[in-house]
N, C-alpha and C positions, 0 to 999 in steps of 0.2 A: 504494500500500500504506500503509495508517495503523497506527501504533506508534513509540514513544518511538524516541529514536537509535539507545539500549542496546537494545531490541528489535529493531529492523532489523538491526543489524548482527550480532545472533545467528543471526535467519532467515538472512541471506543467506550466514551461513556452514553452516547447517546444509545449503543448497541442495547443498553441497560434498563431502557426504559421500553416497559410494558407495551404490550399491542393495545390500543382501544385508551390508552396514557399522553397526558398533555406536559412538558413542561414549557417555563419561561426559560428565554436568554439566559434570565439573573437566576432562577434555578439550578440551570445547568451549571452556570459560575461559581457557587459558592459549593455546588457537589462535586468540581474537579480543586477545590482549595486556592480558586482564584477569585476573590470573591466583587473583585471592582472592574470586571474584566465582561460584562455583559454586551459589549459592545462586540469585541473579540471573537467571545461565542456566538455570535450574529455573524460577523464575518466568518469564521469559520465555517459552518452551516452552508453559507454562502456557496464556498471552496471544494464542499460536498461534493468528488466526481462519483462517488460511489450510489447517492440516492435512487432508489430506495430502500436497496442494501443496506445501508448504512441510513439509520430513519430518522434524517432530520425534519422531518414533515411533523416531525412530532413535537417540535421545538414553537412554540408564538411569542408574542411578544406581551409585555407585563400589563398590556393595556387590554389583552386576551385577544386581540385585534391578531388575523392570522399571520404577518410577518410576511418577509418572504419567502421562494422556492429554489431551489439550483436545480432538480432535476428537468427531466423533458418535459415539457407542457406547462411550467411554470407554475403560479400561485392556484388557477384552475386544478389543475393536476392535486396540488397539495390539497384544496380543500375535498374532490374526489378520494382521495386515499384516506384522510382522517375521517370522513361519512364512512367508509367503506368500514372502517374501525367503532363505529357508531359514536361518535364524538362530534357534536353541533357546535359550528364556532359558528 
């Protein structure tokens, strides 16, 4: 898998989070011990060549407002796959 350190260790914790499961940015941040770094986890997300492998779709932002997508189809796509998870954003 290629990406930066701070990259991987987002993916691999995003691997961690439940099917049918929402976090924020700043969730994700302070559960890899970086905790002012939400911005980061956003961009990383972003960097996602792996989605939806690797399920950042499952990531929003703290406003619950859906964020956005890197995979194919973009934010569409994202909000398809989190319904497909029964999760109403």
């Amino acid at each position: 898998m290629k990406g930066t350190k701070f990259q991987l260790k987002v993916w691999k914790y995003l691997k961690t989070i439940p099917k049918g499961t929402v976090k924020t940015y700043k969730e994700v941040a302070i559960a890899i011990k970086s905790p002012k770094s939400s911005r980061a986890v956003a961009n990383a997300c972003g960097k996602n060549l792996y989605a939806p492998k690797i399920p950042c779709h499952r990531v929003i932002r703290s406003d619950g407002k859906i964020g956005g997508y890197s995979g194919r189809g973009g934010i569409k796509t994202k909000h398809s796959l989190l319904r497909s998870e029964k999760i109403d954003i």
